[in-house]
C-alpha positions as CSV (number, residue, x, y, z in Angstrom):
1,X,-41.9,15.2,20.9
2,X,-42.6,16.5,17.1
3,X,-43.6,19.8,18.8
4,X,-40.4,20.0,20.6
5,X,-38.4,19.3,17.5
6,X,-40.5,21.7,15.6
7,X,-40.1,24.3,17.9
8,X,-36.3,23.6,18.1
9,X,-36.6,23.6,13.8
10,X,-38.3,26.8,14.3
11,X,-35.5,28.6,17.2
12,X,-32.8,27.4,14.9
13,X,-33.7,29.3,11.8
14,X,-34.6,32.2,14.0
15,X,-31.1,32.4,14.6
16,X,-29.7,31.5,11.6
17,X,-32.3,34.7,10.4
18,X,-30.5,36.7,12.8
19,X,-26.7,35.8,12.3
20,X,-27.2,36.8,8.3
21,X,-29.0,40.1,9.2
22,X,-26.6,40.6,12.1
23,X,-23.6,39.8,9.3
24,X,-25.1,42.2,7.2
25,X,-25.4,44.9,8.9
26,X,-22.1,44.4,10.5
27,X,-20.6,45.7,7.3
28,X,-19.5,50.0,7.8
29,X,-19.6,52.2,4.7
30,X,-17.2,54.7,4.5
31,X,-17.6,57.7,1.8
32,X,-14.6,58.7,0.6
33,X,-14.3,62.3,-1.5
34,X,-12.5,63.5,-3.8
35,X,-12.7,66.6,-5.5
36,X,-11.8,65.5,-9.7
37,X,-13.2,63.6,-12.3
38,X,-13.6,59.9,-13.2
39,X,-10.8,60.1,-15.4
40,X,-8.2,61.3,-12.8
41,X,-5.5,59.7,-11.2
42,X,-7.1,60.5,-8.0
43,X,-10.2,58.0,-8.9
44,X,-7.5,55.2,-10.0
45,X,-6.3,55.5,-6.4
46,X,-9.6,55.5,-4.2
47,X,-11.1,52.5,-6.3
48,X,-7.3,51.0,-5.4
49,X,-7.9,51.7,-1.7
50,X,-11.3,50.4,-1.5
51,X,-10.7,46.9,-3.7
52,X,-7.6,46.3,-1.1
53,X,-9.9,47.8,2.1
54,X,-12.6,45.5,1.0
55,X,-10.4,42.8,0.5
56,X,-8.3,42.6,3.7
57,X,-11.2,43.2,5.9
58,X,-13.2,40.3,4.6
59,X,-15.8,42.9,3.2
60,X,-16.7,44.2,6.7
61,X,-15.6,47.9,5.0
62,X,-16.6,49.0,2.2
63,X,-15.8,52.6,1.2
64,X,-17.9,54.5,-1.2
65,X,-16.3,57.0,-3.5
66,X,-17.5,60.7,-4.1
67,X,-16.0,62.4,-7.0
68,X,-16.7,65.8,-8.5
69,X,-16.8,67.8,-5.2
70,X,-19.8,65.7,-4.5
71,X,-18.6,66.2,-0.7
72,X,-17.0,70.0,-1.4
73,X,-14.2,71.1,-2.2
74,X,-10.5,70.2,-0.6
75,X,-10.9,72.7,2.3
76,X,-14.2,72.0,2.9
77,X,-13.6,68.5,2.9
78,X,-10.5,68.6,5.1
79,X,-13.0,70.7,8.1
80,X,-15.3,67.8,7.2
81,X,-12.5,64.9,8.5
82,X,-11.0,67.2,11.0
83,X,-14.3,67.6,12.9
84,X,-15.2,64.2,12.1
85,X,-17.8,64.5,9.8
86,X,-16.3,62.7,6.6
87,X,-14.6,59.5,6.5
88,X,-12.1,59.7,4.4
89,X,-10.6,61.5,1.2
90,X,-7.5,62.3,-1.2
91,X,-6.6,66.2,-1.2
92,X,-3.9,67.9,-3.1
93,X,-1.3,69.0,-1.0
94,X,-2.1,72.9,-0.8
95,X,-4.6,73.2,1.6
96,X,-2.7,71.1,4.4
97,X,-0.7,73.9,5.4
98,X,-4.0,75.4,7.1
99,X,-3.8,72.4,9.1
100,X,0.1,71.8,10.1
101,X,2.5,74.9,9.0
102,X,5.2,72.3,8.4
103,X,3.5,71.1,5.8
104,X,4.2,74.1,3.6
105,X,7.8,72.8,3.4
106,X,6.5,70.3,0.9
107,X,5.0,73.0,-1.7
108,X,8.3,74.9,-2.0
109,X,9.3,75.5,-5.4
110,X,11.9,73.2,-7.1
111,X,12.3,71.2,-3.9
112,X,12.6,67.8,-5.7
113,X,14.5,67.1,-9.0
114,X,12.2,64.2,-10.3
115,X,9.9,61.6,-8.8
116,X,12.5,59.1,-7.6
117,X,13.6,62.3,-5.2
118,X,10.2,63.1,-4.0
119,X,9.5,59.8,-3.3
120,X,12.6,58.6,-1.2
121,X,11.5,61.8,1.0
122,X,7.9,61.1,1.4
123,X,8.0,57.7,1.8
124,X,11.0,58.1,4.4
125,X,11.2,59.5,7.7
126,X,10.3,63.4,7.1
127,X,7.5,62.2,4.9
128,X,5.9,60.2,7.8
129,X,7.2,63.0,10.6
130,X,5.0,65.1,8.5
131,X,1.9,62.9,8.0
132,X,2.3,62.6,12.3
133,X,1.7,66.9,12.6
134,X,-1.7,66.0,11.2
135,X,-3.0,64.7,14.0
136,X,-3.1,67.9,16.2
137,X,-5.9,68.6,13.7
138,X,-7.5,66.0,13.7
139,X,-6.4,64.6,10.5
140,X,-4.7,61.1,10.2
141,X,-2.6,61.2,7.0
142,X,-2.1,57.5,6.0
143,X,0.2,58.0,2.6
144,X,1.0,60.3,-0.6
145,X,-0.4,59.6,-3.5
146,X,0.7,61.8,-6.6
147,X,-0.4,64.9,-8.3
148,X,2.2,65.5,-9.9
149,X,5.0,68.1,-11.1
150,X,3.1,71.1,-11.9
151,X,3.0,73.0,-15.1
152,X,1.8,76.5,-16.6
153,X,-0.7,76.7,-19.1
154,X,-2.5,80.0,-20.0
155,X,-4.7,81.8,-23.1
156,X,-2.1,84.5,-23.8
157,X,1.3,83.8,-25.1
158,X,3.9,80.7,-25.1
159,X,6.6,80.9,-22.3
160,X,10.1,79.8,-22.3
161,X,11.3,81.3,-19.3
162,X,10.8,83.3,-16.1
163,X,9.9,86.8,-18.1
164,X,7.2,85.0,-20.0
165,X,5.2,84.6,-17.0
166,X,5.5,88.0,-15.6
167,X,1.9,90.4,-15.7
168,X,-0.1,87.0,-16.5
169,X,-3.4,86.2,-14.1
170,X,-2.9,82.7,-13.4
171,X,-4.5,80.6,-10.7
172,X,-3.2,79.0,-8.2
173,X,-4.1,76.5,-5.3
174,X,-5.2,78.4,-1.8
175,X,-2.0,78.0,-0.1
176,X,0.6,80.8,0.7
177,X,3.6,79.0,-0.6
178,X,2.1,78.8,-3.8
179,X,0.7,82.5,-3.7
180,X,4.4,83.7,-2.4
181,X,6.3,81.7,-5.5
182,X,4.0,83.7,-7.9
183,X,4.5,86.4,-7.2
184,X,7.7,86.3,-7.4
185,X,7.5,85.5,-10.6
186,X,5.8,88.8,-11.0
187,X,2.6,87.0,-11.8
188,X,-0.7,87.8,-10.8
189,X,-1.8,84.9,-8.6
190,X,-5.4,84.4,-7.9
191,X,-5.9,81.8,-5.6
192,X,-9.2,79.4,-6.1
193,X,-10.5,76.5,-5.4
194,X,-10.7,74.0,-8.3
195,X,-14.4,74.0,-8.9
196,X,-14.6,77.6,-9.8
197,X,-11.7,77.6,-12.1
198,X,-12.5,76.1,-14.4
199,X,-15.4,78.7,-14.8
200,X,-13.3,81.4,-14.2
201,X,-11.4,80.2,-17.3
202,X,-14.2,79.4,-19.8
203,X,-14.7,83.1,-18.6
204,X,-11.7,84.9,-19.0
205,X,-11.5,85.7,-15.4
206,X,-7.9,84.0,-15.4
207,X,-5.7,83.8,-17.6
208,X,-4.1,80.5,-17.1
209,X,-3.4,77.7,-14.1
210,X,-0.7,75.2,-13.5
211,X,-1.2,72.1,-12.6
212,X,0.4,68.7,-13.9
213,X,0.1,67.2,-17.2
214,X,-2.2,63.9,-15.5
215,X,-4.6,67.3,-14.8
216,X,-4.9,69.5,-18.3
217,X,-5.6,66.1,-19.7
218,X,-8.5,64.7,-17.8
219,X,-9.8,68.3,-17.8
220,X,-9.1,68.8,-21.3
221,X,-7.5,72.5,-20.6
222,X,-7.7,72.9,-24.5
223,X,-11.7,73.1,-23.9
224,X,-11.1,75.7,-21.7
225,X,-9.6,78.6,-23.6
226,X,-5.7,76.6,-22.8
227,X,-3.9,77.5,-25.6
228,X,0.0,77.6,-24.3
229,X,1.7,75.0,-21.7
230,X,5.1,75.4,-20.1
231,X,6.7,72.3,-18.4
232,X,8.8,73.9,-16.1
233,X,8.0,71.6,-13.1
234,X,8.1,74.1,-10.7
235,X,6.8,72.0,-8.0
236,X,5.9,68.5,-7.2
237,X,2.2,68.1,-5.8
238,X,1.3,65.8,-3.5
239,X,-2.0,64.0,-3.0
240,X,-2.6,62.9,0.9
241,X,-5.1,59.9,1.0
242,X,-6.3,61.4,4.4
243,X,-9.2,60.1,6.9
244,X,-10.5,61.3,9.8
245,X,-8.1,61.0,13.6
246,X,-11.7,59.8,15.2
247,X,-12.8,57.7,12.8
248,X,-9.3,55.9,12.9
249,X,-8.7,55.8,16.8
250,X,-11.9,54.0,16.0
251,X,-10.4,51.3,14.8
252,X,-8.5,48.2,16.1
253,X,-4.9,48.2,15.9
254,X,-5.1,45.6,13.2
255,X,-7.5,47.3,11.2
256,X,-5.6,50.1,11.6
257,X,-2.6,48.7,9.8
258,X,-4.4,47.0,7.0
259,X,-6.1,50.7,6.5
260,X,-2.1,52.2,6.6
261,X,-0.6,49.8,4.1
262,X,-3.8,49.5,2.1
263,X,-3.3,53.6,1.4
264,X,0.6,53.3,0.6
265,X,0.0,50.6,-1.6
266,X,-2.7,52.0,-3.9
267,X,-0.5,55.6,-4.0
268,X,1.8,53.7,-5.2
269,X,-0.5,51.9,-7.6
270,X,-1.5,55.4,-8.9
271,X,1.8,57.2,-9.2
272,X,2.7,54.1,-11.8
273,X,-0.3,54.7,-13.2
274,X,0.3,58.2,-13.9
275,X,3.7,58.1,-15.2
276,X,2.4,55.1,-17.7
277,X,0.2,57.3,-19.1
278,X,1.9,60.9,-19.0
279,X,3.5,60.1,-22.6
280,X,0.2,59.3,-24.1
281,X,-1.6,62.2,-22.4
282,X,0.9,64.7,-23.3
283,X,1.2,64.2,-27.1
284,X,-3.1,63.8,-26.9
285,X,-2.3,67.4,-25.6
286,X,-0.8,68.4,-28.4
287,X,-3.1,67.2,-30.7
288,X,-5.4,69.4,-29.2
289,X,-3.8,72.5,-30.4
290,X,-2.0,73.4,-26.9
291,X,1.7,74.8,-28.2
292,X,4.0,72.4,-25.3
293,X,7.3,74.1,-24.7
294,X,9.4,70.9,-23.4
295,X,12.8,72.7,-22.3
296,X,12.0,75.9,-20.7
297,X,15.0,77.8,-18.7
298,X,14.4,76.3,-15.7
299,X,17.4,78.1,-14.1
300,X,15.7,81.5,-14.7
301,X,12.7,80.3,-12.4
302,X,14.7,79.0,-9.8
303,X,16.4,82.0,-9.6
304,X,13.2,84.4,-9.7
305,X,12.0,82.4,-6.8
306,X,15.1,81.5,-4.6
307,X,13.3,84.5,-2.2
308,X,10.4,81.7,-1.1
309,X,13.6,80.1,0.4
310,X,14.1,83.4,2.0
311,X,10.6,84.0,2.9
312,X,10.0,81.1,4.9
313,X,13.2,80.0,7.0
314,X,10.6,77.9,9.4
315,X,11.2,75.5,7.3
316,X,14.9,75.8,7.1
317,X,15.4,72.8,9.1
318,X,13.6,70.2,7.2
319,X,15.5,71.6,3.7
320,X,18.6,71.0,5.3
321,X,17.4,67.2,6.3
322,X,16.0,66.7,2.8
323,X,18.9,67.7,0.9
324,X,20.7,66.0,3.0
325,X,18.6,63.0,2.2
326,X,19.1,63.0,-1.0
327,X,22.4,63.6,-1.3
328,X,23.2,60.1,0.6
């Protein structure tokens, strides 16, 4: 009888052995990329993501974050999800159009006003149409984070309006949008991927960049020969948290969901983040010896560029139903 009850002591911790180590290994790890710093916005919203992730799925997920370009750089990263070799990241909007054409409607210049515009579109219907044309990639778009309106800043001279820009080397993200509204602008664009920027600067190689103010603060721009910033906001960036299609057909339809809301909540998580701390950053800026002009002539930029409109009138369709949008 004792050896029975020892052998049913000893079968019962067995299994208790095997539930913990079956519980523990039950648990996935995702790795999640992104291509900035620890200081970026982009880091507030993938530690947002994970926490809520982690949360809502009782710890079963966990998702590991990669900054730096640890994982490569946005294109490299988006082939990475698209052929199901990376989980998950959060890419700036420009290279997207290499994976859905309509997404180029998005990086036209002075599409949105302000941030309360750009958000009642991309949270909306055309935001989420958009997010959908993804998939024939292999990308699942779950929600848009913020970059940011984008700004000038170069080594050469101040600017105040359209003229100023003209004959400067600036870069600018790989996309065509971008590269188009440029050069209308009679600058010479050079489009690059982050990483290499910022040698190209220290180098002289460039001129300038644009980017928003979130961005030539966390970089520190005036570290990198930045000696002039223009805040014409000449267009509003997104930032996709994006994973891959296979990896989220994966997934149960509840875990699906919690992975869907988790995303919209944290972008929105980090785009109050990022307009909390714009004042701070830009006068931290300015301390830095960049010269900020505040109240460029907008109007003479959105008239040197009103031929992107031309340019493109694929997307013709979805201008007409933003503006129509926001005029409601």
């Amino acid at each position: 009888m004792k050896k029975a009850s020892k052998m049913i002591m000893m079968v019962l911790v067995v299994m208790m052995f095997l539930c913990i180590s079956v519980s523990a290994s039950a648990e996935t790890v995702l790795q999640f990329g992104t291509t900035v710093n620890e200081q970026d916005s982009f880091q507030v919203a993938a530690e947002k993501f994970a926490e809520l992730v982690n949360e809502r799925t009782d710890g079963a997920y966990v998702i590991e974050i990669y900054p730096n370009g640890t994982l490569g750089g946005e294109a490299d990263m988006l082939e990475s999800m698209s052929m199901g070799m990376l989980d998950m990241g959060i890419i700036t909007a420009g290279p997207f159009v290499n994976y859905s054409s309509m997404m180029g409607v998005l990086d036209m210049p002075f599409l949105f006003a302000n941030n309360e515009e750009a958000y009642k579109i991309l949270d909306g219907e055309v935001g989420h149409e958009l997010l959908d044309t993804l998939e024939d990639a292999g990308l699942k778009g779950l929600a848009y984070a913020e970059r940011g309106f984008r700004n000038i800043t170069n080594s050469v001279k101040p600017v105040a309006s359209a003229a100023d820009v003209a004959g400067l080397k600036l870069r600018v993200m790989e996309n065509e949008v971008y590269t188009a509204t440029f050069k209308a602008l009679d600058v010479n664009a050079v489009p690059m991927n982050w990483q290499d920027t910022l040698t190209a600067l220290q180098q002289g190689t460039v001129e300038g960049q644009e980017n928003p103010i979130n961005v030539i603060w966390s970089y520190k721009m005036w570290e990198y020969n930045q000696k002039f910033c223009v805040l014409d906001r000449h267009s509003y960036s997104t930032a996709i948290i994006t994973m891959s299609l296979d990896l989220f057909n994966s997934l149960d339809a509840e875990t699906q969901q919690i992975f869907i809301d988790a995303a919209q909540e944290a972008a929105e998580y980090e785009r109050a983040w990022v307009a909390e701390q714009e004042a701070g950053q830009l006068q931290e800026i300015k301390d830095n010896g960049i010269e900020v002009v505040e109240d460029p002539d907008v109007d003479s930029f959105r008239e040197a560029v009103q031929v992107v409109y031309d340019a493109y009138p694929q997307y013709a369709d979805y201008i007409a139903r933003i503006q129509a949008e926001l005029a409601k």
